[in-house]
Phi, psi and omega in degrees: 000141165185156207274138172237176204183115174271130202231118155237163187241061127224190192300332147314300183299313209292318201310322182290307171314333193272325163318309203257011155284312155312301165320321199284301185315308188320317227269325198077031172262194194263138145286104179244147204238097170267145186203119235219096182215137162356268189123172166096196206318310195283004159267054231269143153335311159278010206247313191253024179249325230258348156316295193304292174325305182297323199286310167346291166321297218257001151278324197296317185287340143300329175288319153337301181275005195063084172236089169348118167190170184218144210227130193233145178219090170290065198254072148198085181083344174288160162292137220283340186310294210305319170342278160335302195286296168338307179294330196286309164299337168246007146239030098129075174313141147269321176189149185263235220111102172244123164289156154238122176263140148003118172234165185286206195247322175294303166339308183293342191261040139207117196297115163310131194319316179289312273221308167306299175295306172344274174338319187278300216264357157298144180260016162217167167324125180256136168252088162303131172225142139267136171291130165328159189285322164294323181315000000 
């Protein structure tokens, strides 16, 4: 069993890590922190150097608080939902940890696509978190 989280290095992103490190402790599971892009033009050696730095950040600070975990940086070609999902299934998920960003009020009334498929096509419980004002 384990908790999975899709991780981008923004306030969304941060807010769903701190989520789903709390679950993971609450739960006594393995946490895994996917981080999950296309890949192709808009991805470059330094876009992916600087992922690579981050992913880094969030193992030493997981390894810090003692947080069982495995930090996985997906790059091929999926959309990070299938990502997500794929991963959930084969690390036999319990629950997903999804970020949401702040929407305008016309904005709210169509749900971002990953965010969306997640929701439908998982096969466990999904934790949508926003990020704080603080964040």
């Amino acid at each position: 069993m384990s908790v999975i989280v899709g991780y981008i290095p923004t306030r969304e992103g941060r807010a769903a890590l701190t989520a789903a490190r709390s679950e993971a402790l609450l739960r006594k599971t393995k946490l895994v922190v996917v981080n999950s892009q296309r890949g192709g033009r808009d991805f470059d050696a330094h876009q992916a150097q600087l992922f690579e730095e981050e992913l880094r950040r969030v193992q030493r600070d997981l390894d810090e608080a003692g947080v069982p975990h495995e930090v996985r940086q997906l790059v091929r070609g999926n959309e990070p939902a299938e990502d997500l999902i794929e991963v959930a299934e084969q690390s036999d998920g319990e629950l997903i940890v999804i970020g949401l960003r702040r929407r305008t009020p016309i904005g709210k009334l169509i749900l971002g696509s990953n965010a969306q498929r997640i929701l439908l096509d998982a096969v466990c419980p999904v934790l949508a978190v926003k990020a704080g004002e603080d964040d």
